[in-house]
N, C-alpha and C positions, 0 to 999 in steps of 0.2 A: 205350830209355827208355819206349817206349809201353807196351810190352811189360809193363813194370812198375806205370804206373801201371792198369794194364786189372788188372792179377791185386789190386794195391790197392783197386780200384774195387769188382770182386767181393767181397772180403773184407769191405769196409764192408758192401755189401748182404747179404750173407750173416750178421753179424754179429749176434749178442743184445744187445740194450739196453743191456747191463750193459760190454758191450764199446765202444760210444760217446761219443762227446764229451759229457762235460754239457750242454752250451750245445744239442748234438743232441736231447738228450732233452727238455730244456727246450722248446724248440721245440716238439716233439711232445706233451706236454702241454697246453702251451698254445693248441696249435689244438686240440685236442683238448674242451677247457674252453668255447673260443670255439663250435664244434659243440656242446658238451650247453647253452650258453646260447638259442642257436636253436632247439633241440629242447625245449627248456623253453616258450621264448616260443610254439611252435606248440601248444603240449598247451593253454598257458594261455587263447590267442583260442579252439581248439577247442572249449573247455569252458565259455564263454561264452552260449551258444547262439544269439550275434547273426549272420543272413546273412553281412553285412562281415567280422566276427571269423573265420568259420570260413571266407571266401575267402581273407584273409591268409594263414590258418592253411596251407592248402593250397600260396598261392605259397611261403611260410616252406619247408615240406618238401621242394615242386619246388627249390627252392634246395639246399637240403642233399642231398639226394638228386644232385644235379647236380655238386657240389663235387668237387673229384678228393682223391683220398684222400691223409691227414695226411701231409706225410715234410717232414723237413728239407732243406734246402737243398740240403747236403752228400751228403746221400742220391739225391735229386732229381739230382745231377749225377754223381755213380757211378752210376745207372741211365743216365742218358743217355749217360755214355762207354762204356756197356757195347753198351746197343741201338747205338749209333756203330760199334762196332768191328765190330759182329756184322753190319752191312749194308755195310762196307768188307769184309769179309769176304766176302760173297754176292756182291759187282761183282765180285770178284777172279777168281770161279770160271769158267771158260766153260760154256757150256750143255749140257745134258746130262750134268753131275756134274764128278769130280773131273779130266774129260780122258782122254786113253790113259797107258797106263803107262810110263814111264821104265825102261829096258832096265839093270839093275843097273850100277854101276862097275865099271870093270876093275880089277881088284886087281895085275896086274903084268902085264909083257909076256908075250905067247903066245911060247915060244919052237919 
């Protein structure tokens, strides 16, 4: 079942917009909206010419700048089952790669 939902997981992330939930996209629009509101409010104290104005202006940017980038929820948590899997994945291995090799099965008795 993991199995499945890891290859699901991928698939959302891998996915075009067009292939997403509304409610996904919606999402991303909307922060998206919320970011050019900020980026609005910085240009506008910028242009101001006041000391204060153009320090806001600055922490405004350092903010946005700082934000992690737009994804829905959904998304945000198919990335994380994926990075999950991929570092249960790396405990798994012992050190020095994938180990010695595994000596073929026997196919029938040696007669």
């Amino acid at each position: 079942m993991d199995d499945l939902n890891a290859l699901r997981a991928q698939a959302f992330v891998r996915s075009p917009d067009e292939a997403r939930r509304p409610q996904d996209v919606l999402a991303l629009v909307r922060q998206k909206q919320i970011r050019g509101a900020y980026a609005e409010a910085a240009v506008a104290l910028a242009g101001t010419g006041k000391a204060d104005d153009q320090a806001l202006s600055d922490e405004v940017a350092g903010f946005l700048a700082a934000m992690p980038p737009a994804v829905s929820r959904r998304l945000a948590l198919a990335r994380e089952m994926i990075q999950g899997r991929q570092a249960t994945q790396l405990a798994r291995e012992p050190e020095g790669g994938a180990g010695p090799e595994k000596p073929p099965p026997d196919r029938g008795r040696e007669r």
